[in-house]
C-alpha positions as CSV (number, residue, x, y, z in Angstrom):
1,X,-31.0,22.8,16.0
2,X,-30.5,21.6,12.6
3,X,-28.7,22.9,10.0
4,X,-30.1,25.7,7.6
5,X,-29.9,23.5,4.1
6,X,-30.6,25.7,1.1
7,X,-33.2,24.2,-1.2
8,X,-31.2,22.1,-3.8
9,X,-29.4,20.7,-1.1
10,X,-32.4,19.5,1.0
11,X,-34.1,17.9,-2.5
12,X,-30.8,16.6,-3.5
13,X,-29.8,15.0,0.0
14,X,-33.8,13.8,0.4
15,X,-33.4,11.9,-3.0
16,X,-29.9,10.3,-1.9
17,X,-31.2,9.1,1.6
18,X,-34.8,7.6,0.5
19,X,-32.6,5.6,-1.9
20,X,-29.9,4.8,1.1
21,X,-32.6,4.3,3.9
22,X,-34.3,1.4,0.8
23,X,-31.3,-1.4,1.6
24,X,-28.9,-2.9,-0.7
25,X,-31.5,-4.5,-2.9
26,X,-33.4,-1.2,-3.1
27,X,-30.0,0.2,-4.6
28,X,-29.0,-2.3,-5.8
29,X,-31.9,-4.0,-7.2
30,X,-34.2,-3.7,-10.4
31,X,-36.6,-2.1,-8.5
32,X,-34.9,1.3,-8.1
33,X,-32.3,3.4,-9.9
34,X,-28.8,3.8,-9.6
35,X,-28.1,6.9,-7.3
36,X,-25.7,9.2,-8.0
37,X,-24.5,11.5,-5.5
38,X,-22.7,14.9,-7.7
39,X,-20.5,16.8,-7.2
40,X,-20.9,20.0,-5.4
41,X,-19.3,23.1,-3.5
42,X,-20.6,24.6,-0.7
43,X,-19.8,27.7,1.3
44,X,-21.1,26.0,4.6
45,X,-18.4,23.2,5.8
46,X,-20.9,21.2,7.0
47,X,-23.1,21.1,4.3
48,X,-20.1,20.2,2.5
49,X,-19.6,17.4,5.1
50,X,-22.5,16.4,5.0
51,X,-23.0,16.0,0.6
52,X,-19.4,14.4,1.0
53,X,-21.2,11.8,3.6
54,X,-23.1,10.9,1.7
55,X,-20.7,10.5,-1.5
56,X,-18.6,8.1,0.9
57,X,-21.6,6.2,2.5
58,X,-22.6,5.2,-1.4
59,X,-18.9,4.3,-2.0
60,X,-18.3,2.3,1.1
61,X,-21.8,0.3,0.7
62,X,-21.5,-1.0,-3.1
63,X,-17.5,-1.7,-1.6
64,X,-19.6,-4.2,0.7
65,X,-22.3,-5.5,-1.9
66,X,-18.9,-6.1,-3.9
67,X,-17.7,-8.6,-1.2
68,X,-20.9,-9.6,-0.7
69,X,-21.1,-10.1,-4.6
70,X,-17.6,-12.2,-4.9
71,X,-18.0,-14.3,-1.7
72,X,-20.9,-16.0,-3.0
73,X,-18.6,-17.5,-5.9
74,X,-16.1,-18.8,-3.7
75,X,-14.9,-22.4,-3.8
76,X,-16.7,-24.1,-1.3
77,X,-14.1,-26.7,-0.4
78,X,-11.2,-23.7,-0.1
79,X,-13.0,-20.6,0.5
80,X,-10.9,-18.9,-1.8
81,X,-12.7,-16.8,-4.6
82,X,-12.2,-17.2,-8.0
83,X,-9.8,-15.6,-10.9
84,X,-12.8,-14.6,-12.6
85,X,-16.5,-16.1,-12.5
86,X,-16.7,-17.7,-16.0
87,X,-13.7,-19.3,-18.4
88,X,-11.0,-18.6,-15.4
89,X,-14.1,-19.4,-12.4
90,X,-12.0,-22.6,-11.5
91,X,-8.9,-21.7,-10.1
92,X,-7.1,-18.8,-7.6
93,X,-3.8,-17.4,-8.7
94,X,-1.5,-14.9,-7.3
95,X,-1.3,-12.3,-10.3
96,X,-4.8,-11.4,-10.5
97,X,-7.5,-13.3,-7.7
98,X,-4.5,-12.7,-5.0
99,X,-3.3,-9.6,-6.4
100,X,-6.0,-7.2,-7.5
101,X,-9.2,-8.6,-6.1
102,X,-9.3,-10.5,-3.0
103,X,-7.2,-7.7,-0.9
104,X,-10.1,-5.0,-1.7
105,X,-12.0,-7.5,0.2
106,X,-9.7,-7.4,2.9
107,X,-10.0,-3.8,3.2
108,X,-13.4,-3.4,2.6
109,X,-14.1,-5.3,5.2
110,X,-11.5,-3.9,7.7
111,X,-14.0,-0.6,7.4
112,X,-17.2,-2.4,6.9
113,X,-17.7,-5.6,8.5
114,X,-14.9,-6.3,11.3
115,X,-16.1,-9.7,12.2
116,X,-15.8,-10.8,8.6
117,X,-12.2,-8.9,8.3
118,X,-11.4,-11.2,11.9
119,X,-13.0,-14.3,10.4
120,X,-13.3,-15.2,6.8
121,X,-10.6,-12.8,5.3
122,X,-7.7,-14.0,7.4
123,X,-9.3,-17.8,7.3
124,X,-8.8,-17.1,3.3
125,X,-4.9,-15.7,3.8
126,X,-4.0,-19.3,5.8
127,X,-6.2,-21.4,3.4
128,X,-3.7,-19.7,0.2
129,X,-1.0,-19.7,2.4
130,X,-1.2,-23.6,2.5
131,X,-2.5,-24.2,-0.7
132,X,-0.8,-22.0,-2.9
133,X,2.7,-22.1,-1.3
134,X,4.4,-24.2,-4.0
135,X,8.3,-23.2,-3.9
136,X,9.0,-21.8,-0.2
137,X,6.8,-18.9,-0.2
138,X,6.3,-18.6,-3.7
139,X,2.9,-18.9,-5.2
140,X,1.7,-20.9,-7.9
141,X,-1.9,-21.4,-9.2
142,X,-4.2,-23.6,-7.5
143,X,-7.3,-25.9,-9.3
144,X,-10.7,-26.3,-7.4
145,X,-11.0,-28.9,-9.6
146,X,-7.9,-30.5,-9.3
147,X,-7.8,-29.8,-5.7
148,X,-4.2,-29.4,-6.8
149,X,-1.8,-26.8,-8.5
150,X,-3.0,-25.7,-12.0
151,X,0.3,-26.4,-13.4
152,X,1.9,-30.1,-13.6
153,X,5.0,-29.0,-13.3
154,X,6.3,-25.7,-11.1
155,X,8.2,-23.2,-13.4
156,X,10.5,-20.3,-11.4
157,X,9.7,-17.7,-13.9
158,X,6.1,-17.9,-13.6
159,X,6.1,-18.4,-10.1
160,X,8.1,-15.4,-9.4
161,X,5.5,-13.0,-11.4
162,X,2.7,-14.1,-9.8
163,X,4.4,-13.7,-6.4
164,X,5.5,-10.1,-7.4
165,X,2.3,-9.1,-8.7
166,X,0.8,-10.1,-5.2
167,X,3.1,-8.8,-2.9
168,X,3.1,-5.3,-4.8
169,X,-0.8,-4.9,-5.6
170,X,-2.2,-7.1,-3.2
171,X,-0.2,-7.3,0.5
172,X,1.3,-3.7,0.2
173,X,-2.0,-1.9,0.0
174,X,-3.1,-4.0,2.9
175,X,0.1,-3.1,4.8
176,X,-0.3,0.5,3.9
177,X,-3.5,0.8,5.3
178,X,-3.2,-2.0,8.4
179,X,0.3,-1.9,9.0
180,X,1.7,-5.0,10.9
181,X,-0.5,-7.9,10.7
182,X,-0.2,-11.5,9.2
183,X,-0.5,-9.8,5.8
184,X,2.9,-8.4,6.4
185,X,4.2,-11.8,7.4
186,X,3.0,-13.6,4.4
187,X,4.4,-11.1,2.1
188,X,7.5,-10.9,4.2
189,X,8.1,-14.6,2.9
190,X,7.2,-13.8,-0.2
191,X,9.6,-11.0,-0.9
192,X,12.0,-13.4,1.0
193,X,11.3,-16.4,-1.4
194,X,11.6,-14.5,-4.4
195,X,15.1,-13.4,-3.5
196,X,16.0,-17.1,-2.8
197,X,15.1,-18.3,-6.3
198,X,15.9,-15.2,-8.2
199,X,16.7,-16.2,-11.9
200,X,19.1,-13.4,-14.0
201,X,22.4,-13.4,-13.4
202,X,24.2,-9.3,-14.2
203,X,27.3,-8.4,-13.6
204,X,25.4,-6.3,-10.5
205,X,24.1,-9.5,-9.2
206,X,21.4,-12.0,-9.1
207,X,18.1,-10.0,-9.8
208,X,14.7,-11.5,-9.5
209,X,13.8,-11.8,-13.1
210,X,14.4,-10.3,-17.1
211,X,11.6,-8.5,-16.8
212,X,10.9,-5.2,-16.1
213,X,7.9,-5.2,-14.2
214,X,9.2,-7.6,-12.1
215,X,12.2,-5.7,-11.2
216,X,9.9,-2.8,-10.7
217,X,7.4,-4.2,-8.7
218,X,10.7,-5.5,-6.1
219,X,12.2,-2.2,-6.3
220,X,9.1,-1.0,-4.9
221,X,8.4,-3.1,-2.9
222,X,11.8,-3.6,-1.1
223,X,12.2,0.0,-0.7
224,X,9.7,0.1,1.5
225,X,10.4,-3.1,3.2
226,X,14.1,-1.2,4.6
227,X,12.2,1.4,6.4
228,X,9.4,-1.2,7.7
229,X,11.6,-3.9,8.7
230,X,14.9,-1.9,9.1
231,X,16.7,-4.6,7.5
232,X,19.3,-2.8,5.1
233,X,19.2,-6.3,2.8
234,X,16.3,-5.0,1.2
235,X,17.7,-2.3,0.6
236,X,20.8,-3.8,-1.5
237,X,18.5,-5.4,-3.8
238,X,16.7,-2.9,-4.8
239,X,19.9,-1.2,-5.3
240,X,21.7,-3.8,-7.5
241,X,18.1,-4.1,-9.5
242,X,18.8,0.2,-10.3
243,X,22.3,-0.3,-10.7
244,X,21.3,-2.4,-13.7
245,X,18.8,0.0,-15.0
246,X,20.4,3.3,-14.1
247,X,24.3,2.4,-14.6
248,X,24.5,-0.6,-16.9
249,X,23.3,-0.8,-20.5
250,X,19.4,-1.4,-19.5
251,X,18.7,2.6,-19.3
252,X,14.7,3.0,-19.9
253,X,14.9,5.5,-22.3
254,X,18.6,5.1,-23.7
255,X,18.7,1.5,-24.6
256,X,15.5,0.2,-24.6
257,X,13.2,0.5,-27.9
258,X,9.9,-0.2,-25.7
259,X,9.2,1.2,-22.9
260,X,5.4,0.7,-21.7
261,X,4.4,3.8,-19.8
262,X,0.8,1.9,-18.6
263,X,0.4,-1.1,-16.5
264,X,3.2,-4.0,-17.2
265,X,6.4,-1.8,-17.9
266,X,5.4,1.7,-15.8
267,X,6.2,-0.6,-12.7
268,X,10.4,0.3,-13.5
269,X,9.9,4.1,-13.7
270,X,8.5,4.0,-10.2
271,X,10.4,1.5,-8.7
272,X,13.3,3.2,-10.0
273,X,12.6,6.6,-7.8
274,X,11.3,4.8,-5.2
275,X,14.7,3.4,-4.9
276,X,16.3,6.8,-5.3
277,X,14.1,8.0,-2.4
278,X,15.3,5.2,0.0
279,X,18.7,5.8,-1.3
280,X,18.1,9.7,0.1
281,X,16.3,8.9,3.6
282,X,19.0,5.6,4.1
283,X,22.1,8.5,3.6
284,X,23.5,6.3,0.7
285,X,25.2,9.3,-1.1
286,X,26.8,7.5,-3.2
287,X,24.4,5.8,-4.8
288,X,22.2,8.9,-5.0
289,X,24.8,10.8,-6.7
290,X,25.0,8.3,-9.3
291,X,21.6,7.7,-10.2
292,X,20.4,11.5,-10.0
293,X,21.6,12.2,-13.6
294,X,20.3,9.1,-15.3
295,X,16.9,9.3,-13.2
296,X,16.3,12.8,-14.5
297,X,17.0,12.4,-17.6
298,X,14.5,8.9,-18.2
299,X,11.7,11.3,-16.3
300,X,12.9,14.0,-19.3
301,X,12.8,11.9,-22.4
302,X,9.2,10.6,-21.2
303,X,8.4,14.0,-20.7
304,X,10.0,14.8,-24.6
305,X,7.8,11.7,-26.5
306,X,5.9,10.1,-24.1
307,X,2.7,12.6,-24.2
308,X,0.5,14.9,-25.5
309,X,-0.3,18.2,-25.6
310,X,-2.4,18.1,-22.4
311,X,-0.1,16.1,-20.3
312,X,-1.3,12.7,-20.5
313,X,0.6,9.7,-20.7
314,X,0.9,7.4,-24.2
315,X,0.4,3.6,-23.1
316,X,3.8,2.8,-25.0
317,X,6.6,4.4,-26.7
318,X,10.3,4.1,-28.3
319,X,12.4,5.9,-26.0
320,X,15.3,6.2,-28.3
321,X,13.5,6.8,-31.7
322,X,10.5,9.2,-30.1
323,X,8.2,6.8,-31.7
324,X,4.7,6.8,-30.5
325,X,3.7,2.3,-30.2
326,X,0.2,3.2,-29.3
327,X,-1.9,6.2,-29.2
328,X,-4.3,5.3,-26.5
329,X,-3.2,6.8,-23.3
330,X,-2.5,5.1,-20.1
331,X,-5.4,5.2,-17.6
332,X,-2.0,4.7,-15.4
333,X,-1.0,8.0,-15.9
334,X,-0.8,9.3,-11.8
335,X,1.6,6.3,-11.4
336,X,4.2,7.7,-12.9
337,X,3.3,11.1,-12.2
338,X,4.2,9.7,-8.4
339,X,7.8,9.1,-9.6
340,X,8.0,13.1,-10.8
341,X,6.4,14.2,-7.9
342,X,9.0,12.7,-5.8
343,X,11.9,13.7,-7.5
344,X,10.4,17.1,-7.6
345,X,9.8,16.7,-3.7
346,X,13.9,15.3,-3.5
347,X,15.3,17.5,-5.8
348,X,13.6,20.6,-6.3
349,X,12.7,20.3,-9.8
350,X,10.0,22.3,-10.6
351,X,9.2,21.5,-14.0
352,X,8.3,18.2,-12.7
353,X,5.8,19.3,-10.4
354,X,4.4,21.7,-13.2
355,X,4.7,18.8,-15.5
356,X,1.6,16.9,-12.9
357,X,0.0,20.0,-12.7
358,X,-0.5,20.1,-16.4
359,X,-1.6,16.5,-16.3
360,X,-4.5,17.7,-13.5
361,X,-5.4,20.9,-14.5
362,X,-6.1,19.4,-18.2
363,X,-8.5,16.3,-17.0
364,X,-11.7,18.4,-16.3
365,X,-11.4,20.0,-19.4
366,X,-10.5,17.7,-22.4
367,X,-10.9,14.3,-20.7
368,X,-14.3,14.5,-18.0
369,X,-15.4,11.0,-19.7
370,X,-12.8,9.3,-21.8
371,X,-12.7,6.1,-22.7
372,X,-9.8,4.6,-20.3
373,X,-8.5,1.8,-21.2
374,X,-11.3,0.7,-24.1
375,X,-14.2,1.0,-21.1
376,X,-13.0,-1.0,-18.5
377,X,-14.4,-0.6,-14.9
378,X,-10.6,-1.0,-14.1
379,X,-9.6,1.9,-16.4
380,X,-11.5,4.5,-14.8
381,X,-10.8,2.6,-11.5
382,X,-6.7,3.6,-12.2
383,X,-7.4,7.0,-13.5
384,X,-9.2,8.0,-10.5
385,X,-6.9,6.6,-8.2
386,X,-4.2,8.4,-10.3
387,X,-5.8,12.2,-9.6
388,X,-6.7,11.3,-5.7
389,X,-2.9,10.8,-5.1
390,X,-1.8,13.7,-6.8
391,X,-5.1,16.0,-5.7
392,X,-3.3,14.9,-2.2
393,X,-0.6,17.0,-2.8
394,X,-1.4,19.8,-4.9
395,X,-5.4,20.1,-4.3
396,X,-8.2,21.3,-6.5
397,X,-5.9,22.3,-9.7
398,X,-8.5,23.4,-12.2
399,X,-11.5,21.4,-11.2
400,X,-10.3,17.8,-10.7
401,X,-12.1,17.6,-7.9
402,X,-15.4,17.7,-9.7
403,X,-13.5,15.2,-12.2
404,X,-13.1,13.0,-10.1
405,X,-16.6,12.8,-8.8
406,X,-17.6,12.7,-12.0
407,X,-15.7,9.7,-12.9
408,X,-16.4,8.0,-9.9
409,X,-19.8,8.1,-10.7
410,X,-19.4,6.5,-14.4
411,X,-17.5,3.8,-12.0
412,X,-20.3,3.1,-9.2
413,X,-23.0,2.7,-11.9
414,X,-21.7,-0.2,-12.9
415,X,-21.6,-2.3,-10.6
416,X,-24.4,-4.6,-11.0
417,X,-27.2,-5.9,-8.8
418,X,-25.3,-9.1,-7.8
419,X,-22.4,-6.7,-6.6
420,X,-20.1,-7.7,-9.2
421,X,-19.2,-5.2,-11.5
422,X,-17.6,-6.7,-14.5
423,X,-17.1,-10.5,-13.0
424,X,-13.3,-10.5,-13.5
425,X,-10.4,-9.6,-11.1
426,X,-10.3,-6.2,-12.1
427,X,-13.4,-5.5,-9.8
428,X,-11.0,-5.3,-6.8
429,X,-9.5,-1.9,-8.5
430,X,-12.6,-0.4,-8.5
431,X,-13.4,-1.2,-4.9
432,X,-10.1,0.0,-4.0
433,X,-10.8,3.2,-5.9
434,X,-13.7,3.7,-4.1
435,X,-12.5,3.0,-0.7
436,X,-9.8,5.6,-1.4
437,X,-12.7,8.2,-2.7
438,X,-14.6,7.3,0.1
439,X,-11.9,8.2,3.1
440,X,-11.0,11.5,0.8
441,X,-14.6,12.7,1.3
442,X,-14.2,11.1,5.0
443,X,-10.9,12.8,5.1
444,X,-9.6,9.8,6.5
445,X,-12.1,9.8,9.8
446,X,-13.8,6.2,9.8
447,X,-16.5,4.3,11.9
448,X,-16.4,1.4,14.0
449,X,-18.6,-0.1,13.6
450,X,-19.6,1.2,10.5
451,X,-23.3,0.6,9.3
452,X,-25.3,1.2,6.5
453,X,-27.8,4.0,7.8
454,X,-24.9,5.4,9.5
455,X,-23.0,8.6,7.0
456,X,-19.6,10.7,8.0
457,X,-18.5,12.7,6.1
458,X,-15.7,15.6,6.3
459,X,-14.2,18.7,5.7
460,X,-11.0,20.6,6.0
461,X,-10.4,23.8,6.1
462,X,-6.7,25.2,7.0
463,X,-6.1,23.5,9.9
464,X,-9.6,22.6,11.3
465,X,-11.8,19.6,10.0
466,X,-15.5,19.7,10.3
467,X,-17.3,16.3,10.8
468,X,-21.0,15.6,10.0
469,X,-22.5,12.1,11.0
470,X,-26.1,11.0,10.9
471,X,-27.9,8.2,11.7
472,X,-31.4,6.5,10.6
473,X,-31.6,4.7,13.5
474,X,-29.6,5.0,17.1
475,X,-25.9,4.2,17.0
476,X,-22.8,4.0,19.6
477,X,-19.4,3.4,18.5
478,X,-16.2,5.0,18.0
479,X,-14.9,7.9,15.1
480,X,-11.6,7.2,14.2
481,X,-9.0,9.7,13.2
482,X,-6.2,9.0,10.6
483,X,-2.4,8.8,11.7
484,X,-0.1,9.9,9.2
485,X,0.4,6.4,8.1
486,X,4.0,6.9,5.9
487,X,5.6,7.5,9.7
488,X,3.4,5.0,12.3
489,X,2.8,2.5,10.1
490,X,5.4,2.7,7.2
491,X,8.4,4.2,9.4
492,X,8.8,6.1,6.3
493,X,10.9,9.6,6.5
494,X,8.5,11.3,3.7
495,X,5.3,10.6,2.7
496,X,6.4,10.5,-1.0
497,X,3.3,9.2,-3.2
498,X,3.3,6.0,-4.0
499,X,0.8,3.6,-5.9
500,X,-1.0,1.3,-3.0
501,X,-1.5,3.8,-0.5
502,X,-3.9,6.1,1.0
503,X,-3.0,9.2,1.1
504,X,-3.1,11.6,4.2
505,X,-6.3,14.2,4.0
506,X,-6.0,15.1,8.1
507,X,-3.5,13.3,9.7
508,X,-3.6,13.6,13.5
509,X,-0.1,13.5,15.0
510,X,0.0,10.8,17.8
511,X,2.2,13.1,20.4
512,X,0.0,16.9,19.7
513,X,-3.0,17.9,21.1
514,X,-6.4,18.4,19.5
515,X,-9.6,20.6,20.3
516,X,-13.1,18.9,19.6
517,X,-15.8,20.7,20.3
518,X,-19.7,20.2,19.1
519,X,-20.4,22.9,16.6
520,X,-22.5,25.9,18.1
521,X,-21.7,24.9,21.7
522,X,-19.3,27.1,23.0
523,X,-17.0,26.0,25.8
524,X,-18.7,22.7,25.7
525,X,-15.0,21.5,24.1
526,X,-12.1,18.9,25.2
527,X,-8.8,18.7,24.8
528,X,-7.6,15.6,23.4
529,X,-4.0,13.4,22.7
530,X,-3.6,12.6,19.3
531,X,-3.5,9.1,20.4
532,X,-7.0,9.0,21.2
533,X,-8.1,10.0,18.5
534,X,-6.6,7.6,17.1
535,X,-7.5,5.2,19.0
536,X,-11.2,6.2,18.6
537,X,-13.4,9.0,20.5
538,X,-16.8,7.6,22.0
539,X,-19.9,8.6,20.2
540,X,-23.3,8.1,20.9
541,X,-26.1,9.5,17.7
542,X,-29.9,9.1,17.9
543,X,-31.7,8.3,15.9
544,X,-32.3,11.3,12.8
545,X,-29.3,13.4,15.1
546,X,-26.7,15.2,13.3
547,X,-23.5,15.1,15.0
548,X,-21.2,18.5,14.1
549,X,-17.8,18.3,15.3
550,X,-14.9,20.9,15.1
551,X,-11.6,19.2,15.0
552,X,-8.1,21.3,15.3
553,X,-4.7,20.7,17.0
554,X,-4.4,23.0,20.2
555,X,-1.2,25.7,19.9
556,X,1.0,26.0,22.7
557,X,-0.5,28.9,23.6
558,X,-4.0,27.5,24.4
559,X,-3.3,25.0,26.3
């Protein structure tokens, strides 16, 4: 039996599958309209699941038109895409084609299209790998035309920057998600290379560069390296990098006169607590001690002149003079909202977590379509991502839910027929946006394989998740449940938030048990190891079939 759908849901769900069941050029097209799937609350869980499948099923296929969209501009000698497809259409670099585009590819595909993740996206890491490689590991631009580096002659400082940007916003993301694959490797060497050739000399030590998002990106970087790798080298870095910041006469908001609280400068304040985190899990007491005060107070002074009356973050400021540079506010915002939420999570400080709740509670209100970042795709892109990491933790403050749908639907629509969206680098955001929007309505329970006519979508409630899928035509495969990530794949002792991951919606603990039964069929249940769900239960949907599943660990005492 089907389920009972009240009215608005049965013409709003009709109009979002005839527009589905049309194709990507039916979406996509000029033929049909863009198709917005709302926001909405339901009592029912799985009508909820089932409006949130089809929120992620729209996310997940302009993610694949996207890839779609950028691999027909790829060089056809290399394979490798583009910076952007007009003035920069000639050459791939590390800072932006490497860092913020091409690994949304990666990940798109690793949920859409498996054969093309297998194939052509690891074909693309070797061909860069080879090509691009210009110092050791470190990256330099390469020319299509040229069939040669960019640059005549190799210059550390650049070459360090656009190996940072790509190993924080491009190989960590993948990692996140993937874990150990030859991503890790390559940014492994990378991070590796960058030490090697490091180029300012402190009296803490060699650091990568003068330049603090650099040093941020490393701290970040690194810190999560220790607990991957287990090496405690990374972890020395990253120490002598905050040492500088936290100890010396570089303080954020005590020495500097600019401190840039949006992309290109925010990367300190978070690598900074990342640091302080690793510092905690790694027992370095010492360390922690000395950076607690210092920490707290550049998270205060931000918190003094760094942003409005609704909680939102300036894009720059004078630390020391309270001087507002610029009145636009950073789309960037959740970012370093991580940092306070960690510190908060560390060190018990609750005016920090009431500080992001301000920020979330205020965004539905006074801010449901602003203008990030002068209109870029990218902007609203980052301020999404921004509220999913922080919804993670505190949920539904004051409507952001329904914010972020909102937003995300101002995003989607732009994307244009082709499958581009704006034509530059910062596309890659938004498909990383939407894949993280996608797995929240998905609550991190994927496909394989996944297919266009095929919807999942998800709810939780307490401790039980309710699953809807559907199916235009018959399909067999596997659902996949999430592991909590920060500890299988990361190694990580808390799953502190952190820009480049995914966060945790229903995590399914490898070593519990779980109860999955069909919805409305009594004791026609199992009993399952996390592991294999996991791993991926069997599941077999017919054509038109709704599949309703009731998902919830097993206590002791009904096993």
């Amino acid at each position: 039996m089907g389920i009972a759908w009240s009215r608005p849901v049965r013409r709003a769900l009709a109009m979002v599958m005839l527009l589905l069941a049309g194709g990507a050029n039916s979406v996509f097209g000029q033929d049909r309209p863009y198709a917005p799937v709302p926001h909405r609350t339901l009592d029912d869980p799985f009508q909820q699941a089932a409006w949130r499948g089809a929120q992620a099923h729209q996310a997940l296929k302009q993610s694949h038109r996207f890839v779609e969209g950028w691999l027909a501009y790829a060089d056809e000698e290399t394979g490798l895409i583009p910076r952007n497809v007009e003035e920069s259409s000639h050459y791939w670099n590390g800072k932006d084609a490497a860092a913020d585009n091409w690994p949304f590819m990666v990940l798109t595909t690793a949920l859409t299209d498996r054969s093309l993740y297998d194939g052509r996206m690891h074909e693309m890491l070797q061909t860069e790998t080879r090509l691009t490689s210009r110092r050791g590991a470190l990256v330099d631009p390469y020319s299509f035309r040229k069939n040669d580096f960019l640059y005549e002659e190799p210059d550390r400082d650049r070459m360090i920057f656009e190996s940072a940007e790509y190993v924080k916003d491009g190989l960590m993301p993948i990692t996140e998600w993937l874990g150990a694959t030859p991503f890790l490797d390559r940014m492994i060497d990378i991070v590796d290379a960058i030490l090697e050739h490091g180029t300012h000399e402190t009296a803490f030590g060699r650091l990568p560069a003068d330049d603090v998002e650099v040093n941020g990106e490393m701290m970040q970087v690194m810190s999560r390296l220790r607990f991957m790798t287990g090496e405690e080298r990374y972890l020395d870095r990253a120490l002598q990098i905050a040492d500088y910041y936290l100890l010396g006469d570089h303080h954020p908001t005590r020495d500097l006169d600019t401190l840039r609280l949006r992309d290109h400068g925010s990367e300190l304040i978070s690598g900074l607590t990342e640091v302080y985190a690793a510092a905690h899990f790694a027992r370095r007491a010492e360390q922690v001690e000395a950076y607690r005060a210092p920490l707290h107070a550049m998270l205060d002074r931000i918190l003094d002149v760094g942003v409005n009356a609704h909680g939102m973050m300036y894009d720059e400021i004078n630390p020391r003079t309270g001087a507002v540079h610029s009145e636009h506010l950073a789309d960037t915002w959740g970012y370093n909202y991580n940092s306070y939420y960690t510190v908060y999570l560390l060190d018990g400080v609750e005016r920090y977590r009431q500080a992001v709740r301000t920020a979330l509670a205020s965004l539905n209100e006074h801010y449901r379509a602003h203008n990030w970042e002068r209109g870029s795709a990218d902007g609203i892109a980052d301020a999404v991502e921004s509220a999913l990491n922080l919804h993670a933790r505190e949920g539904d403050v004051t409507g952001v839910a329904a914010w972020m749908d909102a937003n995300m639907q101002r995003l989607l629509a732009k994307q244009q027929p082709s499958g581009l969206v704006e034509g530059w680098h910062g596309d890659g955001n938004v498909a990383r946006t939407a894949i993280m929007w996608a797995l929240w309505k998905q609550q991190g329970v994927t496909l394989r394989p996944w297919r266009e006519d095929v919807t999942l979508g998800a709810v939780r409630r307490g401790d039980t998740l309710f699953v809807h899928v559907t199916a235009d035509a018959d399909w067999s495969g596997l659902i996949r449940f999430d592991p909590p990530r920060h500890e299988t794949v990361m190694n990580l002792p808390m799953d502190y938030p952190r820009i480049n991951q995914f966060p945790a919606w229903f995590p399914v603990a490898p070593k519990a048990a779980y109860r999955v039964a069909p919805a409305g069929k009594g004791d026609e249940r199992g009993t399952h190891p996390g592991t294999a769900l996991i791993e991926g239960l069997a599941m077999d949907v017919a054509a038109g079939e709704e599949k309703r599943l009731v998902v919830h660990p097993v206590a002791d005492r009904d096993r």
